[in-house]
Structure formats: C-alpha cells, structure tokens
C-alpha positions in Angstrom: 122.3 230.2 86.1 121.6 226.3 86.8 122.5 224.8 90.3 121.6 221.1 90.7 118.7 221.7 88.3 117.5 224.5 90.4 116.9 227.8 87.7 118.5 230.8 90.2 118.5 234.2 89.0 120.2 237.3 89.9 117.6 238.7 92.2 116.6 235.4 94.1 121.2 235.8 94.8 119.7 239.2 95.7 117.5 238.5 98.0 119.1 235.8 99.9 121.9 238.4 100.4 119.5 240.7 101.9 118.2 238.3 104.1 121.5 237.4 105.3 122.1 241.0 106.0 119.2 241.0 108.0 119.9 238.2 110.1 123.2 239.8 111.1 121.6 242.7 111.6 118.7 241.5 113.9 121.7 239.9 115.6 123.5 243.1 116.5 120.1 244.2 117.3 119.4 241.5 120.2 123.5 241.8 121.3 124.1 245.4 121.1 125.7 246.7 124.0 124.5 250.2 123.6 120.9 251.3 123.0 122.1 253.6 120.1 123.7 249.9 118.5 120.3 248.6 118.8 118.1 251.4 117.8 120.7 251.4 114.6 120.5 247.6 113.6 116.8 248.1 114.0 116.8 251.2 111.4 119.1 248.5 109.0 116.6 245.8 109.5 113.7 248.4 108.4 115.7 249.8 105.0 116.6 246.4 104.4 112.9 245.1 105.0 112.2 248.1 102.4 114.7 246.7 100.0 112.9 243.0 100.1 110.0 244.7 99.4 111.3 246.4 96.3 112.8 243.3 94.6 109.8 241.0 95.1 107.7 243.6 93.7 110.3 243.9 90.5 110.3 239.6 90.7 105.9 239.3 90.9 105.7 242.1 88.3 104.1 244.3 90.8 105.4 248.1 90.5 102.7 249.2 93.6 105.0 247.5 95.8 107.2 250.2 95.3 105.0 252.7 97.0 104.6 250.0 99.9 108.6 250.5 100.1 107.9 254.3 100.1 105.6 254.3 102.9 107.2 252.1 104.7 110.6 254.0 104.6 108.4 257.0 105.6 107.5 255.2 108.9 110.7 254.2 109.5 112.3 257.4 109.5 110.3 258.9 111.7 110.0 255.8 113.9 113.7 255.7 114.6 113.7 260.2 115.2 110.8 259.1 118.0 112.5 256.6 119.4 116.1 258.6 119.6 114.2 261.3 120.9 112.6 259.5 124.1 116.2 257.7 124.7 118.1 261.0 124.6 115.3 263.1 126.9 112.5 260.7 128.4 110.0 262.6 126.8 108.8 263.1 123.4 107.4 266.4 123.9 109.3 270.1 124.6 113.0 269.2 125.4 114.3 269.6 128.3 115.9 273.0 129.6 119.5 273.9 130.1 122.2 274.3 127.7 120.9 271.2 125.7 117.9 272.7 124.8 118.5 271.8 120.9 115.8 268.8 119.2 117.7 266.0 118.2 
C-alpha cells in the first residue's frame, strides 16, 4: 500500500500497533493505582516487547530472533512469578506460616 509515496506494508501497520499498545500500556504501568495494575501492564509491555521482536526478525529475514523472543518470554515469566511473590509475602524464600501457607 502507497501513502504519500511512502511504500507501508502490513507488518510496519503491525508494528506501529504494537507500539501503540505499548505506550498505553507503559501508561497504565506509571498510573496504576494498585501494585497488581502495575506489575500487570509491566508483564503486557514484556510479551508485547517479545512480539516486536518477532516481527522485526520476520521483516530483517532473521529467524534467530525468534529464539531471542523465546528467551526473553522465558525471563519474563518468571520475572513477574518473583516479583508477585515478594509483593504477596515480603520474601522470596519459604512462605510465610498460617493458613496461607500455599506458593503463589
């Protein structure tokens, strides 16, 4: 598709969209009024960051980037368990005891 003599394909439309989504997600991120909102839009941001990765690596002709997704995804995961973990008990070790005694 032609714009103004600008060539724009289906994943640059793509990627702008993810990069919107970011935006408003890094927004609810600073804003949040719980720390649950924030460590959610943080979580968004990171599969969305993994989701840029993927399409440049698709646009560049680059299929490794895929396995950068991967990996990142990976981290990100357990980044976010971590960090719910040591909002919910203060601690990221042995929870604490009582009738809550269940990980997260």
């Amino acid at each position: 598709m032609t714009i103004a003599g600008l060539t724009i394909s289906m994943f640059d439309i793509a990627m702008i969209a993810v990069l919107v989504s970011m935006a408003l997600s890094l927004f609810r991120a600073f804003v949040g009024p719980t720390v649950f909102d924030r460590i959610l839009a943080v979580n968004v941001t990171g599969t969305l960051t993994v989701l840029l990765i993927s399409i440049y690596g698709f646009l560049d002709g680059r299929p490794d980037f895929l396995d950068i997704g991967l990996l990142y995804a990976l981290i990100n995961f357990i980044g976010t368990i971590a960090v719910t973990k040591y909002v919910k008990y203060q601690d990221l070790g042995d929870p604490l005891e009582g009738p809550d005694e269940g990980d997260v």
